[in-house]
C-alpha positions in Angstrom: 71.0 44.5 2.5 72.3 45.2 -1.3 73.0 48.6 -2.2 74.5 51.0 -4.8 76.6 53.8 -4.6 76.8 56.6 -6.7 78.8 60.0 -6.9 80.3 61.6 -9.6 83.9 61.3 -8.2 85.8 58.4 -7.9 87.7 59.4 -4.1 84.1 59.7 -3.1 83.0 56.5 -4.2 86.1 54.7 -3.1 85.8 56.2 0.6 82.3 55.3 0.8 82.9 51.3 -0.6 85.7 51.3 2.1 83.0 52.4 4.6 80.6 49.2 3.4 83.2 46.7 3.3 83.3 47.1 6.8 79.7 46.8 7.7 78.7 42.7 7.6 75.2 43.3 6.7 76.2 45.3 3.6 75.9 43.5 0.0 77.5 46.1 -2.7 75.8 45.8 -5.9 77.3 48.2 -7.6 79.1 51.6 -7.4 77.9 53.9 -10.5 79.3 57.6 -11.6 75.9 58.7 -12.4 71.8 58.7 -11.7 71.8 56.7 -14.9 74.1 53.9 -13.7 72.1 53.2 -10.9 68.3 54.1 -12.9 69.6 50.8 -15.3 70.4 48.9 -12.5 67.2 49.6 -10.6 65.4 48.6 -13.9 67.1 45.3 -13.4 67.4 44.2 -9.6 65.5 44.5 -6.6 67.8 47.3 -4.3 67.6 47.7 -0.5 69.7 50.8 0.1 71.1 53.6 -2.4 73.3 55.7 -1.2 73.9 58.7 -3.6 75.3 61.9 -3.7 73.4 64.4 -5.0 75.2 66.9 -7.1 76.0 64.5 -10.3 76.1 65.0 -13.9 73.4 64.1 -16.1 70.7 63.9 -13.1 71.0 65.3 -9.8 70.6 62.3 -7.0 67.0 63.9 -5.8 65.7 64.0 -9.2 66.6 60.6 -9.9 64.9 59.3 -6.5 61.6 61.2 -7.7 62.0 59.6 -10.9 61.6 56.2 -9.0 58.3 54.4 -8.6 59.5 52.7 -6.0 62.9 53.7 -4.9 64.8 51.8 -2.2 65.7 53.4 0.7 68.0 56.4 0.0 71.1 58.3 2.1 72.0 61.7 0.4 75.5 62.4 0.5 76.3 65.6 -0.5 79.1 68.7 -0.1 76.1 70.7 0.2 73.5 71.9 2.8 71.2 73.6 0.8 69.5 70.3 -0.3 69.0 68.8 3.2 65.2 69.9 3.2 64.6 68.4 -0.4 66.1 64.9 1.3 63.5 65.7 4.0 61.3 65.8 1.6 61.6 62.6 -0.5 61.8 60.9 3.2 65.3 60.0 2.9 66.5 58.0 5.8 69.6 60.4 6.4 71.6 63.1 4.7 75.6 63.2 4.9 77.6 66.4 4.9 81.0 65.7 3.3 83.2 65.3 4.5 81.8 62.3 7.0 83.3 60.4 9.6 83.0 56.2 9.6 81.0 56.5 13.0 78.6 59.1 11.0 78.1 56.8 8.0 77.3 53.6 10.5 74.6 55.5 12.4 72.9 56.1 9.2 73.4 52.8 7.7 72.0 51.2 10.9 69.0 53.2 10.7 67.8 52.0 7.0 68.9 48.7 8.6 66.3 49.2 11.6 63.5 50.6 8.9 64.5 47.4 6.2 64.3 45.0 9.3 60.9 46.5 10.3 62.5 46.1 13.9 62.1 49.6 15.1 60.7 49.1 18.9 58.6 52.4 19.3 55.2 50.6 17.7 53.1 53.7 19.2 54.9 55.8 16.2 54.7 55.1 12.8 56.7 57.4 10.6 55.7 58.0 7.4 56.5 60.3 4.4 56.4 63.9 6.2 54.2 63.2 9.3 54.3 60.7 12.5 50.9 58.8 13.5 51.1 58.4 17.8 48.9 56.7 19.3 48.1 58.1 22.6 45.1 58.7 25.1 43.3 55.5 23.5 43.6 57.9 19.8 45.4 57.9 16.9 47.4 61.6 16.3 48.7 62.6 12.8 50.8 64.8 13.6 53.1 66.9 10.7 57.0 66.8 11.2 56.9 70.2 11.1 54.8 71.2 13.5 56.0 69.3 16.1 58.3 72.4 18.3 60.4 69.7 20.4 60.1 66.9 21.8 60.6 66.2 25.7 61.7 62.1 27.4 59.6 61.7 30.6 60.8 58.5 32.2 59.1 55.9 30.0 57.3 58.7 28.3 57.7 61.1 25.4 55.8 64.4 24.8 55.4 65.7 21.6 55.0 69.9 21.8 52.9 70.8 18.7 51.3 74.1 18.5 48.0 72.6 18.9 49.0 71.2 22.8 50.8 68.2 24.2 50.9 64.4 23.2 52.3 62.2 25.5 53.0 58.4 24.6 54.7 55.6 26.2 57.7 54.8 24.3 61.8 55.8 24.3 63.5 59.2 23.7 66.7 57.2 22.2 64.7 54.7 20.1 62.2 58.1 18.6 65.9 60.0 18.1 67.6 57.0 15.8 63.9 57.4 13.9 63.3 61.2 13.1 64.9 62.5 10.7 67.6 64.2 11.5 68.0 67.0 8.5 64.7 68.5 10.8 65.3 67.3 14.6 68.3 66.7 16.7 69.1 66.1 20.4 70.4 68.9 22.7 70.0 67.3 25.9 69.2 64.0 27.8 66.0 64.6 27.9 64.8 66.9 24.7 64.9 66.9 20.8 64.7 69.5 19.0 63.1 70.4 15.8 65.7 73.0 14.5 63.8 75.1 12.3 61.8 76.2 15.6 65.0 77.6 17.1 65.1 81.2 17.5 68.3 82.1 19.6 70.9 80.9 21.7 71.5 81.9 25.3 74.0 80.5 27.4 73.1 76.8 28.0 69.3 77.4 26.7 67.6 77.2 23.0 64.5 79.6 22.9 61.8 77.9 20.9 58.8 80.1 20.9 58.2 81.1 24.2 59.8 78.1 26.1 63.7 77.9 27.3 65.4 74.3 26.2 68.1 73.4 28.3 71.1 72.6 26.0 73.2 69.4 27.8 77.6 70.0 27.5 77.9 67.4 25.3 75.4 68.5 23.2 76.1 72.3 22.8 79.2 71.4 20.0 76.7 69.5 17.7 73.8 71.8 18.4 75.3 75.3 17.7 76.7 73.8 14.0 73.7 72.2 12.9 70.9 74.8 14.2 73.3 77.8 13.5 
């Protein structure tokens, strides 16, 4: 996959070329200080993968992908949490909180890999700019990212809790959880996701979502409590 890099500042940029150099399937292109680096480069070369920070000089990273026609697909890095909705938004594959681990920059590299590769196993569920299609119950459900209150594995199957009822499919919990977007859902057990906005407080080992009690898994609780609250 070729990509571009661009931030502002130059530690930045040299951390996150250190972080591709290590990943085989990884082509840098170029690493630019600003949205109009990478807008001339765009102009000129087909991209795979830009991963920007947002916060720049001269354009901000989210105006620059709106700017784009057809923009590659995008990872937000940014010192920021403000913006992660906007990157929800623009349907960018992940957004990075600085500072970020080398583990936390793989699993979102790996996931614009799965999408470029158009090797994500879950056919039932396409994703698509802010909404999923499902196909269950011999139908096809659009169903809005933000509607959907949690999600629950069954075995083999996964329900989807949307305020209109239930919609269970046969597919994986772990291969849905590498594909949401995780600005808007993350997993706080073995056997839920959570959509985060839903969340309205925190008891013991349990997230209340509307009327229902989520069980919150140990290993989970760390993650959970920074990202939801």
């Amino acid at each position: 996959m070729k990509c571009i890099i661009a931030d502002d500042e130059k530690l930045a940029r040299n951390l996150v070329e250190n972080y591709v150099s290590k990943i085989p399937y990884l082509e840098l292109v170029a690493s630019c200080k600003n949205g109009i680096e990478v807008n001339n480069l765009l102009q000129e070369q087909d991209i795979d993968l830009l991963i920007t920070d947002i916060q720049m000089p001269e354009i901000l990273g989210t105006d620059l992908v709106k700017s784009l026609s057809h923009p590659p697909l995008v990872i937000f890095t940014t010192a920021y949490k403000d913006y992660a909705i906007e990157g929800f938004e623009l349907s960018a594959v992940d957004y990075l909180l600085k500072p970020f681990a080398f583990e936390r920059f793989l699993t979102a590299v790996n996931k614009a890999k799965d999408i470029h590769d158009g090797q994500l196993e879950n056919k039932d569920v396409s994703l698509k700019k802010d909404f999923l299609t499902i196909k269950a119950d011999h139908k096809l459900y659009k169903v809005q990212y933000k509607d959907i209150r949690f999600i629950e594995g069954q075995r083999e199957y996964v329900s989807f809790h949307t305020p209109t009822g239930r919609i269970t499919a046969l597919m994986s919990l772990k291969k849905l959880e590498e594909s949401l977007p995780s600005e808007l859902f993350i997993r706080c057990h073995k056997s839920y996701i959570i959509n985060k906005t839903m969340v309205s407080a925190l008891e013991g080992n349990s997230l209340a979502i509307l009327d229902k009690s989520i069980p919150i898994g140990q290993s989970y609780k760390e993650r959970v409590v920074q990202e939801v609250f």
